[in-house]
N, C-alpha and C positions, 0 to 999 in steps of 0.2 A: 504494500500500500504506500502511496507516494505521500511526503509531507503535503501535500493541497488534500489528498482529501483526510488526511488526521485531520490539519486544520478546520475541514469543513465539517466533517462528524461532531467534533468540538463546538464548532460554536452551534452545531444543529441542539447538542445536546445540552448546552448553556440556557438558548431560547427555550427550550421547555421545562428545564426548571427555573426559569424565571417568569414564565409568563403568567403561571396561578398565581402568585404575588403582586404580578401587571395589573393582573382583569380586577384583584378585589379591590385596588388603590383606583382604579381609573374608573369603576364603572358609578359607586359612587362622587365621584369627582365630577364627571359627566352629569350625573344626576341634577346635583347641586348647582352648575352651571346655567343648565337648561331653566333652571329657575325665573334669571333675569331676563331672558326670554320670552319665556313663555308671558312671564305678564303682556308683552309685548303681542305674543299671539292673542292672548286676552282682552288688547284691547284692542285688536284687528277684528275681531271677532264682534265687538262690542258696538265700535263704530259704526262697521258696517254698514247697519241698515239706519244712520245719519244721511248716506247718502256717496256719488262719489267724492265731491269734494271735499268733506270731512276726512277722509279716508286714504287721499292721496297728501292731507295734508299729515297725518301720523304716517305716512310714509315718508316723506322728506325728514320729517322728524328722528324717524329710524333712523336712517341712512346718515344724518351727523351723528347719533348715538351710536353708531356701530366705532366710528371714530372715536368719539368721544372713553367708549369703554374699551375699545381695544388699548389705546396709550394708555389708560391706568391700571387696566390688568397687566399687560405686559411689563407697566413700573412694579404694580405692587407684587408680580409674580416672584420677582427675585428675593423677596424677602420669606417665602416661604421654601426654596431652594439655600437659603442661609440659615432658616431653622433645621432645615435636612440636614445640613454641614455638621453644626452646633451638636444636634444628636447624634449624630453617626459616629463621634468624637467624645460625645458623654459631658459637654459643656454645659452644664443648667446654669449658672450664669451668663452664658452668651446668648441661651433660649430664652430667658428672661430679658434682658436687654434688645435682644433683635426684635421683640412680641411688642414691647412698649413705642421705640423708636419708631416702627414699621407702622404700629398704630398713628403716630403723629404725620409722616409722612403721607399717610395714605387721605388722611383728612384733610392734609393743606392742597394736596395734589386733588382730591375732589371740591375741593372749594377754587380752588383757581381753573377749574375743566369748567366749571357750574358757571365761572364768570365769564370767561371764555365764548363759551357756547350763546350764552345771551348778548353778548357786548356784542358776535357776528352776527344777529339776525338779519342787519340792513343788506348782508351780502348774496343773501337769497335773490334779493330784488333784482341786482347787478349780474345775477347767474341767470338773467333770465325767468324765473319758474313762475309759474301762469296767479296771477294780481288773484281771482277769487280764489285761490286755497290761501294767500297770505295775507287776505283783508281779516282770516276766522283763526288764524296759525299761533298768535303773539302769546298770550295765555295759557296756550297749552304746553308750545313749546318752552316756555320759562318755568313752569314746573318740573316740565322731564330733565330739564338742566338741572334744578337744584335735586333731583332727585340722585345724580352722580355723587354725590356726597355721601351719605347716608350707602348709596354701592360701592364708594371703596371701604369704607370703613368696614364694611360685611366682608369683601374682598378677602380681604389683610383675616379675617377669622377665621371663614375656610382655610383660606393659605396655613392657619394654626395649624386648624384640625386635619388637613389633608397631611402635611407634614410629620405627626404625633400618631400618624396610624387610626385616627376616629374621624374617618374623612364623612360618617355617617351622622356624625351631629354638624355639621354644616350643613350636608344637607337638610336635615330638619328646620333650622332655621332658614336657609333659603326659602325653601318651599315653604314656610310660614307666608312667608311675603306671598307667596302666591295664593294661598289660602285664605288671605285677609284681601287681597287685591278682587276677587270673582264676586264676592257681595258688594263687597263696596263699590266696584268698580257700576255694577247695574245701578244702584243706589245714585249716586253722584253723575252720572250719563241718563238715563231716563226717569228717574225720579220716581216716586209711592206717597201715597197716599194726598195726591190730588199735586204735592211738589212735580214740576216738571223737570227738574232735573237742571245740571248746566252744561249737558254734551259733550261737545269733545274738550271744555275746561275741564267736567267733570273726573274725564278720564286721567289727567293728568294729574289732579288731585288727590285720586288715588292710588295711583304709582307710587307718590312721592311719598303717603304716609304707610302705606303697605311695607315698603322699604325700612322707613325711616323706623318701626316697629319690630321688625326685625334686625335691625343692629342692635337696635336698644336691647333684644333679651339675649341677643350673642354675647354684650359686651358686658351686663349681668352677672353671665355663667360665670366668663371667663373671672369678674373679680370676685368670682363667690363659691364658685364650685370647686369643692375640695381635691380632686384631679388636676386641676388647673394651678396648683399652689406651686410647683416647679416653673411654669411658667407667666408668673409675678412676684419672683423674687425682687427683694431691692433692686433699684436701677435708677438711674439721674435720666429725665430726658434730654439727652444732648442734640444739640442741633448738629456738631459734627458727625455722630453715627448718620445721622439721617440726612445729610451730604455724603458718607460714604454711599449709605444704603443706594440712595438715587446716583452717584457716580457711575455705582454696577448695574443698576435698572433703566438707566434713561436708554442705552442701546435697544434693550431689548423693547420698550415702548416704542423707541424708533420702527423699531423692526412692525411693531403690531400696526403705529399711523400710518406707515409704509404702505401698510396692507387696507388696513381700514378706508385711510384717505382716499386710496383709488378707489374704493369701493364706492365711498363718500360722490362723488365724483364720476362716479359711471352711473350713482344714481341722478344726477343733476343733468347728466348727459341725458338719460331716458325721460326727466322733465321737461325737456326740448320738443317733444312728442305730442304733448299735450296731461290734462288733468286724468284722461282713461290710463293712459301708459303709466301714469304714478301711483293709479290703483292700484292698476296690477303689479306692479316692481312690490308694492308694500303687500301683497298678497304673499307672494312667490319670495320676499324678504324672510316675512315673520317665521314661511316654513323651515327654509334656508338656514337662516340663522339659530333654530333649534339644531339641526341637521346639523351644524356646525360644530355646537358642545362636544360630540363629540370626537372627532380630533384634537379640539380645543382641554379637553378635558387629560386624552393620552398625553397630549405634551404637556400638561400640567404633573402627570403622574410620570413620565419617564424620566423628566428633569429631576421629581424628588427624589426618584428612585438611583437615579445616576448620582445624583447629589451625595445622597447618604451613602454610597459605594468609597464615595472618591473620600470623603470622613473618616470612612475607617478603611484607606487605603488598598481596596481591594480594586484594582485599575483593570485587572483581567474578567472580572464581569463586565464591563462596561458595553464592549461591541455588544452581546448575549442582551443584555436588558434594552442595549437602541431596537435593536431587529423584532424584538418580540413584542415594542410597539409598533414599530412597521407595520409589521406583518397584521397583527392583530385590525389594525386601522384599514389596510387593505381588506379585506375580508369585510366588516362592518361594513364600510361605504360602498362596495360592492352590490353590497343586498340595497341598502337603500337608494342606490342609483336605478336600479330595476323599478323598485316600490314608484319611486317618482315619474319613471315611462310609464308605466301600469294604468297609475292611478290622479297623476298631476293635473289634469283636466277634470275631473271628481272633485279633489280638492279646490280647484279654484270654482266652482259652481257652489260650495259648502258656504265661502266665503265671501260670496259677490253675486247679485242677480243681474247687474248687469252685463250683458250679453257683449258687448267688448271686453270688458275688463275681462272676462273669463275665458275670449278665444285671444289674446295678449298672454296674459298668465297661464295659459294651458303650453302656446309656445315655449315661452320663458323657462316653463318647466324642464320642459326637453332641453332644454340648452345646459340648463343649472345641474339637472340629472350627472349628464357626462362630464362636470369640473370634480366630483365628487371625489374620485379617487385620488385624485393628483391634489386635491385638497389636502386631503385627511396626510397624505407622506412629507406634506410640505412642511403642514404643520407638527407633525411625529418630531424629523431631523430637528426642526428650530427645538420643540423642548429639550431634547437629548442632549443640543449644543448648549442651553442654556441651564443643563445640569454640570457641564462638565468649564462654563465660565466663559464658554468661548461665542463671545456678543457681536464684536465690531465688523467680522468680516462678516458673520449673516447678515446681520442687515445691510451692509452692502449691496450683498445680495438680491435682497429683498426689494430695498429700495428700486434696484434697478430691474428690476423684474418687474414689478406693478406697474412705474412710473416709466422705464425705459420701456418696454413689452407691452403691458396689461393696457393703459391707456390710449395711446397710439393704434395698438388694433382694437379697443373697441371703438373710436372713434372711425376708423377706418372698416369695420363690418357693419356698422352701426350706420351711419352715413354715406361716407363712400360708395359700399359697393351695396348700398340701400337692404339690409337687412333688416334693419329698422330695432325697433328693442329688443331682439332676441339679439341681435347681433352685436348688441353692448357687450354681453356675456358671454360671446365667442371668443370674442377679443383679449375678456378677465380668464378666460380658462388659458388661453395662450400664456400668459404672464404666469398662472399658476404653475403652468407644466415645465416652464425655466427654472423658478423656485425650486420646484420636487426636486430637480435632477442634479441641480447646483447642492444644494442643503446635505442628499444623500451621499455625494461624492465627498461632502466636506467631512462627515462624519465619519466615512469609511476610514478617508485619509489622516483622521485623527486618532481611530480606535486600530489600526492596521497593527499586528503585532510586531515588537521588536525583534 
């Protein structure tokens, strides 16, 4: 037997004893993810029948929000890749200290995202996007801003609990938010008992405190729950940790506005279309964007997992635990790239009675279906990289891949060669499938044995 295939038996048989350990870290990691989401399906759901315009105006809204949370998760993610460190290492001290800072940073980073996001509303205008979804927009979308506050704080908790092995009480509190979000959300949008409601204000109202109620009982546990006493040991909050912390995380935020902003941005491209075409994007978004957790979720879970390898120096796992998220994530989006040809046309008639938005969103569908896989790997590589510290050159990458790639062709299948909104998202899969194969190559060439 020649050394390639020892080597390859090896790490065949690395990946399977790593991947039970993979799926129980990721699948509630995913779970919990889906959370902030789904409210978001929630109130797609909810709007709905407001009308199209109400609907394409929570669409535009999404589509800075995906921005919006992608750079704060991608900052706050690093801090639960440095409690991985901390324990892998057996530091309660520095699990303590990284929990508190991590908490501070994640609050100032979602208050200046919140001010951000509102200070650029005028710029909608200047983008183009159609005067009656922005005469009805100002209100709601100033709520979903401040609601980024109250979501990193929750952020930075997961990030705890994912990190400490109880990635299953994050979710809980995630999904709190969602469970307090579906009553109130009806309540506060159509209104009982003879109140009519305040629409699509309503709905943003109850985003913000859906959220804002679930931090609160996270942040509770964490100072009271007798489990949680390792991590709130004494600690000063230093503003220099939290210059560190963001030193190491602003890449990797880069890396995620990278991805978001184009996203951001190819939705503004499909606002060019008209108020139909933005229904359906925020249709075929809300799905998307669940569909997204998880990738978003593995690479949350391979970084820990790689994290706490490289803690307690075991460097020879590392290739074994990237691959067995690979692999895993291929397989998932797989099946759900089918479900989406199947049934994406179903789905958009669940969602929308009017008869464009649903033959729009049905295409949409099909387009989105096939980004799916090359999604999920692109995303795997980045977490695996960003367990193992190595920030600056992915997002290079990244960068230039959504922005050099992604934008360019969807502007050019989109317009050009008149594909019209599906062809936005020809464009964004191109840019994805540079990423996948650049990200995968990087990690090879870093886990490659000596």
């Amino acid at each position: 037997m020649t050394a390639t295939h020892i080597d390859n038996d090896s790490l065949l048989a690395g990946i399977r004893r790593e991947w039970p350990a993979m799926l129980h870290l990721a699948v509630p990691i995913i779970v919990g993810l889906s959370a902030a989401t789904l409210i978001e399906v929630v109130d797609t759901i909810m709007i709905a029948p407001l009308g199209t315009e109400p609907l394409a105006a929570a669409g535009l809204t999404a589509n800075t929000l995906v921005l919006m949370f992608s750079g704060l998760y991608g900052l706050i993610s690093i801090i639960s890749v440095l409690i991985a460190h901390a324990r892998g290492a057996d530091d309660a001290r520095a699990m303590s200290s990284t929990v508190k800072n991590g908490l501070g940073l994640a609050l100032i980073s979602g208050a200046v995202a919140a001010t951000l996001m509102i200070a650029g509303f005028p710029l909608l205008r200047i983008a183009g996007q159609p005067e009656p979804v922005l005469s009805l927009l100002l209100p709601y979308w100033s709520c979903m801003a401040l609601m980024l506050i109250p979501f990193s704080g929750l952020t930075l908790f997961k990030g705890l609990f994912d990190a400490i092995d109880r990635p299953w009480l994050g979710v809980a509190y995630a999904m709190s938010a969602v469970a307090i979000n579906i009553p109130l959300n009806w309540l506060m949008i159509h209104g009982a008992f003879g109140w009519p409601g305040l629409g699509l204000l309503g709905a943003g109202i109850a985003s913000l405190t859906s959220q804002s109620l679930a931090l609160t009982a996270a942040f509770v546990h964490w100072r009271m729950a007798e489990q949680m006493a390792t991590f709130r040991l004494p600690s000063r909050l230093s503003f220099s940790e939290m210059r560190l912390q963001f030193s190491q995380g602003w890449p990797i935020a880069m890396t995620y506005i990278g991805e978001g902003g184009a996203y951001t941005l190819a939705g503004l491209m499909i606002g060019w279309f008209g108020a139909a075409a933005l229904a359906a994007n925020q249709v075929v978004g809300s799905i998307s964007a669940v569909i997204y957790m998880a990738p978003l979720g593995m690479a949350a879970a391979v970084g820990i997992r790689i994290s706490e390898a490289r803690g307690g120096l075991e460097f020879a796992r590392l290739r074994a635990i990237g691959f067995s998220a690979i692999l895993t994530v291929i397989a998932w989006m797989a099946i759900i790239t089918v479900l989406l040809v199947v049934f994406g046309r179903a789905i958009a008639a669940s969602l929308s009675n009017d008869p464009e938005v649903v033959t729009l969103a049905a295409a949409m569908f099909l387009t989105m279906a096939f980004m799916q896989i090359v999604d999920g790997v692109q995303a795997s590589c980045y977490g695996a990289l960003r367990g193992m510290v190595d920030t600056r050159v992915p997002t290079l990458i990244s960068i230039f891949a959504f922005w050099g790639v992604a934008l360019p062709g969807s502007y050019l299948f989109g317009f050009t060669l008149g594909f019209g909104p599906p062809g936005i998202w020809i464009g964004f899969g191109l840019g994805l499938l540079i990423a996948a194969s650049a990200l995968v190559w990087r990690f090879v060439r870093l886990t490659a044995p000596a």
